[in-house]
PyMOL CGO cylinders between C-alpha atoms (Angstrom):
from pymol import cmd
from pymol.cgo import CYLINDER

trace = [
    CYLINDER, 10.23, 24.21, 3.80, 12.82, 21.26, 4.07, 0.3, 1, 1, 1, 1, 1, 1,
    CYLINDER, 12.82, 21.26, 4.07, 11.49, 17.97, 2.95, 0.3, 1, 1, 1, 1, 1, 1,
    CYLINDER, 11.49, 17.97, 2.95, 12.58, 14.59, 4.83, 0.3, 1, 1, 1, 1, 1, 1,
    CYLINDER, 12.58, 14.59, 4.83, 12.37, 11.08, 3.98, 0.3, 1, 1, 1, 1, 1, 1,
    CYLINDER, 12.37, 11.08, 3.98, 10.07, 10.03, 6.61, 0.3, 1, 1, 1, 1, 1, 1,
    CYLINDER, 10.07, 10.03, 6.61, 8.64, 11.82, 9.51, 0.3, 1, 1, 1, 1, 1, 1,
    CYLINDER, 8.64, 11.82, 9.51, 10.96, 10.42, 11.95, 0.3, 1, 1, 1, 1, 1, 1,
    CYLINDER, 10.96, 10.42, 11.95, 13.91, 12.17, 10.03, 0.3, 1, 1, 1, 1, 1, 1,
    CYLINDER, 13.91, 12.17, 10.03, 11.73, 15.29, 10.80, 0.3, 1, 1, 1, 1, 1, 1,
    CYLINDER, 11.73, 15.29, 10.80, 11.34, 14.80, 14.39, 0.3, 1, 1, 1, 1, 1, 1,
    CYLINDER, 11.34, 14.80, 14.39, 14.55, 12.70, 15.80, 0.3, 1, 1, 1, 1, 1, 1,
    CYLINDER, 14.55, 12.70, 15.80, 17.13, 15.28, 16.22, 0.3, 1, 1, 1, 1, 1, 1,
    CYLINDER, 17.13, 15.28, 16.22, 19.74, 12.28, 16.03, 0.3, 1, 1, 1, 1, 1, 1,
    CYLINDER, 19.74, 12.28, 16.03, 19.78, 10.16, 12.90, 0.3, 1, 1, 1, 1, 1, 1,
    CYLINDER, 19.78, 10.16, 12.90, 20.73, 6.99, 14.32, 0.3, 1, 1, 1, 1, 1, 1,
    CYLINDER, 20.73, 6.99, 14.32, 17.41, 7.56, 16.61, 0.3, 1, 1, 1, 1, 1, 1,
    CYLINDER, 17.41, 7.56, 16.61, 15.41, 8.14, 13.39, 0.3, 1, 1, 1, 1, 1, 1,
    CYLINDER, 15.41, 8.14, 13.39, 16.18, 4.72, 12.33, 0.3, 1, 1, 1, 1, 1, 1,
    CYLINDER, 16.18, 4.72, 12.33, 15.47, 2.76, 15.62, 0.3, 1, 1, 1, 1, 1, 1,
    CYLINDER, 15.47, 2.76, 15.62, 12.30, 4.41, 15.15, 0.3, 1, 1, 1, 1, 1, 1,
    CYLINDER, 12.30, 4.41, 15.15, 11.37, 3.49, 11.66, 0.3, 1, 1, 1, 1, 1, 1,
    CYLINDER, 11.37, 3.49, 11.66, 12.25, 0.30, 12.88, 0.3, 1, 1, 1, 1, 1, 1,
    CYLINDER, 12.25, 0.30, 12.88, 9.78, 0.49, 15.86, 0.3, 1, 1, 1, 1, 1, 1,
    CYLINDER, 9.78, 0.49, 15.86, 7.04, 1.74, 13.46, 0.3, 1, 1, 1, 1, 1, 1,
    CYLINDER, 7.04, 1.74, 13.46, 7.13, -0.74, 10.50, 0.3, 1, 1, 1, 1, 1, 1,
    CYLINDER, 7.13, -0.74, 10.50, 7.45, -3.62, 13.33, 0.3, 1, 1, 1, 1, 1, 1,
    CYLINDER, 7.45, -3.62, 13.33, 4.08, -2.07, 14.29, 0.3, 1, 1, 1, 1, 1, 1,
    CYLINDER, 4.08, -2.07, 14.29, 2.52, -2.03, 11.26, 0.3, 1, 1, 1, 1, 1, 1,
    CYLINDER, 2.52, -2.03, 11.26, 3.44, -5.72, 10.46, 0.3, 1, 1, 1, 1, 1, 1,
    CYLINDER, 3.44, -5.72, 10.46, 1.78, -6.83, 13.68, 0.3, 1, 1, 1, 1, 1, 1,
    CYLINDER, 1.78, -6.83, 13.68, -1.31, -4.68, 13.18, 0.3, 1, 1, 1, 1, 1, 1,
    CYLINDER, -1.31, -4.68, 13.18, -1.63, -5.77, 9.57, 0.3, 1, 1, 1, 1, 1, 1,
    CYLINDER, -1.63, -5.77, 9.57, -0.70, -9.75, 10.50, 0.3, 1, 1, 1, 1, 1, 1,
    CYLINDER, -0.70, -9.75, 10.50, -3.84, -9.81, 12.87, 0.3, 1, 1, 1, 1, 1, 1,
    CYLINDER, -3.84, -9.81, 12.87, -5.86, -7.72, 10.87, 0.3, 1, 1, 1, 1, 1, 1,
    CYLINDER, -5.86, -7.72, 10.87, -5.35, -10.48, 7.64, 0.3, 1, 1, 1, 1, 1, 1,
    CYLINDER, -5.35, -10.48, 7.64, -5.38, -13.83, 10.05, 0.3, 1, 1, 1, 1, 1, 1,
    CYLINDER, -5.38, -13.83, 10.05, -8.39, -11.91, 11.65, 0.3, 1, 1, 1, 1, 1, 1,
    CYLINDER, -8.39, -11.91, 11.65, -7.74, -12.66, 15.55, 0.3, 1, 1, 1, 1, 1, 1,
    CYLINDER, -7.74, -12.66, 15.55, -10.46, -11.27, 17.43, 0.3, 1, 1, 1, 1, 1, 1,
    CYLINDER, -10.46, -11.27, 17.43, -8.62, -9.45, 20.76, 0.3, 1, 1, 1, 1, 1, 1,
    CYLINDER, -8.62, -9.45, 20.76, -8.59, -12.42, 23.33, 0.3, 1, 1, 1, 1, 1, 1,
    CYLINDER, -8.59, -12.42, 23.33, -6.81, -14.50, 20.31, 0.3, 1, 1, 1, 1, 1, 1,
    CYLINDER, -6.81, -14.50, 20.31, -4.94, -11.50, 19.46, 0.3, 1, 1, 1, 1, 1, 1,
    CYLINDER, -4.94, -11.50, 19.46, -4.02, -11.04, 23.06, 0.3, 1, 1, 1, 1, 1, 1,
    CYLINDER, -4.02, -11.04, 23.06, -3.21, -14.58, 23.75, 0.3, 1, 1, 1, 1, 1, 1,
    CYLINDER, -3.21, -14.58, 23.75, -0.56, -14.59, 19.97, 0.3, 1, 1, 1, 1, 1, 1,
    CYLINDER, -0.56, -14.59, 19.97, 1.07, -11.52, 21.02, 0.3, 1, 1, 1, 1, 1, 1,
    CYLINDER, 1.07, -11.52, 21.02, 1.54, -12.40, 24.92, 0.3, 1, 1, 1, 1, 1, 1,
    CYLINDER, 1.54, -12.40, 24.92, -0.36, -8.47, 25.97, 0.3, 1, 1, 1, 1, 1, 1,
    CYLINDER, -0.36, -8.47, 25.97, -2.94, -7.64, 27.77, 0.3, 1, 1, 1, 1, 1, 1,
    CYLINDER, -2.94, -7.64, 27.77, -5.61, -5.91, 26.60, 0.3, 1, 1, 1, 1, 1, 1,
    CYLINDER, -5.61, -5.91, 26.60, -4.49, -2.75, 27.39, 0.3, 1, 1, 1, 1, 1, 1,
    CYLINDER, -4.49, -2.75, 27.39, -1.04, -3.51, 25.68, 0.3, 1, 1, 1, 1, 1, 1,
    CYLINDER, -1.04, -3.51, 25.68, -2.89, -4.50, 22.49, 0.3, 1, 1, 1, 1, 1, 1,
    CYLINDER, -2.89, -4.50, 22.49, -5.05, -1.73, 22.27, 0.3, 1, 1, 1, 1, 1, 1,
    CYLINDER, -5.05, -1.73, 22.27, -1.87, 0.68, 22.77, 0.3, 1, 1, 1, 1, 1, 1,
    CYLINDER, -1.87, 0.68, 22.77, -0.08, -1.67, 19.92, 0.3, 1, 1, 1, 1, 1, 1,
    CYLINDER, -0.08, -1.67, 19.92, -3.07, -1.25, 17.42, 0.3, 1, 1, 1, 1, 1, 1,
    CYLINDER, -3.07, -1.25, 17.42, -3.74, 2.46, 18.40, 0.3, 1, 1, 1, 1, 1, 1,
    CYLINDER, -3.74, 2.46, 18.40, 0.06, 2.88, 17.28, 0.3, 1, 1, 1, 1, 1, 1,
    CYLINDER, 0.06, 2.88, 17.28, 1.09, 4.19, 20.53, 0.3, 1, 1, 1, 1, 1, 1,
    CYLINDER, 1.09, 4.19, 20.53, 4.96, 3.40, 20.03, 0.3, 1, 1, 1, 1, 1, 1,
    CYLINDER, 4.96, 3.40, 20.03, 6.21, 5.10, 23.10, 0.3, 1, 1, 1, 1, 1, 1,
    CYLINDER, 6.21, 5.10, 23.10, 5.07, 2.15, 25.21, 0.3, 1, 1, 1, 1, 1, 1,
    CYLINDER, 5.07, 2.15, 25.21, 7.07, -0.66, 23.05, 0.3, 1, 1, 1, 1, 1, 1,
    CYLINDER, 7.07, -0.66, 23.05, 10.57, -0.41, 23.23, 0.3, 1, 1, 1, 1, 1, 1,
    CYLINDER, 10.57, -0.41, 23.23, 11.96, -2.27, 19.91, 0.3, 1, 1, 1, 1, 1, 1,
    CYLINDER, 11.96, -2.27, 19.91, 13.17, -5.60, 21.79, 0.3, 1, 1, 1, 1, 1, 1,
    CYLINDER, 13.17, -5.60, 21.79, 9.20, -6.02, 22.60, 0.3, 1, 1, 1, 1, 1, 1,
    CYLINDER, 9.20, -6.02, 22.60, 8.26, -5.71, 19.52, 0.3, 1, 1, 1, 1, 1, 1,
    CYLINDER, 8.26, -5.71, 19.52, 10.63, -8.29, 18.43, 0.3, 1, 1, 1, 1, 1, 1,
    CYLINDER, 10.63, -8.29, 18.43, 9.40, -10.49, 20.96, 0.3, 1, 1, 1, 1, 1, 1,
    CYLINDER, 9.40, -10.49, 20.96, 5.63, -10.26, 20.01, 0.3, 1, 1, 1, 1, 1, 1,
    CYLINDER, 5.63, -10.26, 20.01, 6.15, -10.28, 16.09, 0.3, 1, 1, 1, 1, 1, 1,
    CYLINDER, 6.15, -10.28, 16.09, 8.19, -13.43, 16.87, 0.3, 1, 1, 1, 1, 1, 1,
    CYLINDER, 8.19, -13.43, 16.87, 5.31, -14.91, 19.17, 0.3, 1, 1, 1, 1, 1, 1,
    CYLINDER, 5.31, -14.91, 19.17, 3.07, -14.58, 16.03, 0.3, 1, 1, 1, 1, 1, 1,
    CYLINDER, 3.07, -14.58, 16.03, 5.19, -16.59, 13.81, 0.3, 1, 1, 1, 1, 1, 1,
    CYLINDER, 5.19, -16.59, 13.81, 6.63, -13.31, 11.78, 0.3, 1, 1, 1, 1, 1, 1,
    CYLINDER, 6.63, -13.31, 11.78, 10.35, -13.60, 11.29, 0.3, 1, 1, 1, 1, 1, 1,
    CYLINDER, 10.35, -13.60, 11.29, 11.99, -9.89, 12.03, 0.3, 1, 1, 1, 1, 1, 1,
    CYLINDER, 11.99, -9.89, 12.03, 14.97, -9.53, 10.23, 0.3, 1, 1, 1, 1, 1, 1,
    CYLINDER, 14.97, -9.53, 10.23, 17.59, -6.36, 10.51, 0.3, 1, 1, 1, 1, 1, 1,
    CYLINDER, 17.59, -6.36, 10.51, 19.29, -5.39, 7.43, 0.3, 1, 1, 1, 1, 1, 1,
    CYLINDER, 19.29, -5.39, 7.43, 22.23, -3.08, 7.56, 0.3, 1, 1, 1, 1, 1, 1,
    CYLINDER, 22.23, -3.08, 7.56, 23.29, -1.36, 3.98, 0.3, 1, 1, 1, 1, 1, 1,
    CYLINDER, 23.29, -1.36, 3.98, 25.81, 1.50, 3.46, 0.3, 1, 1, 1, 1, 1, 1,
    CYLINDER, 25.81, 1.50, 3.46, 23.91, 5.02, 3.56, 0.3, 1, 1, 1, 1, 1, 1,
    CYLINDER, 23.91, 5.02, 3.56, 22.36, 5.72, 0.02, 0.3, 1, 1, 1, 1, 1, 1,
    CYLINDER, 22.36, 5.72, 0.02, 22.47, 2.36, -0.92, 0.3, 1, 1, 1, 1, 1, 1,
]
cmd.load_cgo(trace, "trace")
């Protein structure tokens, strides 16, 4: 049984891929978890991240398909997150 660093490294046949979605994902779980602490009900949550309510319910059911990673800039930046990309040599 091979063991990977994350599940994305399991499924992404192309590494680069892997990382753009590890990105994706922990851009997700900042935006859950920064409405979940500042306690937005949906309409405020709705109105902060610019979605609808079907968009929100997607973001917060972790449905990352539907976000493309310049969106989720965009709405983590909308809620007053700063999103910073760090680039570090492999096995840093």
């Amino acid at each position: 049984m091979s063991k990977f660093p994350s599940v994305w490294d399991a499924i992404e046949e192309d590494p680069a891929q892997a990382e753009v979605m590890k990105i994706r994902s922990e851009l997700m779980r900042s935006i859950s978890q920064r409405i979940a602490d500042e306690g937005w009900g949906p309409e405020e949550a709705e109105a902060r991240c610019g979605l609808t309510v079907t968009g929100l319910t997607a973001l917060l059911a972790g449905m990352i398909e539907m976000f493309p990673l310049e969106d989720l800039i965009r709405i983590g930046v909308r809620m007053g997150l700063k999103v910073r990309i760090t680039l570090e040599p492999e096995g840093f």
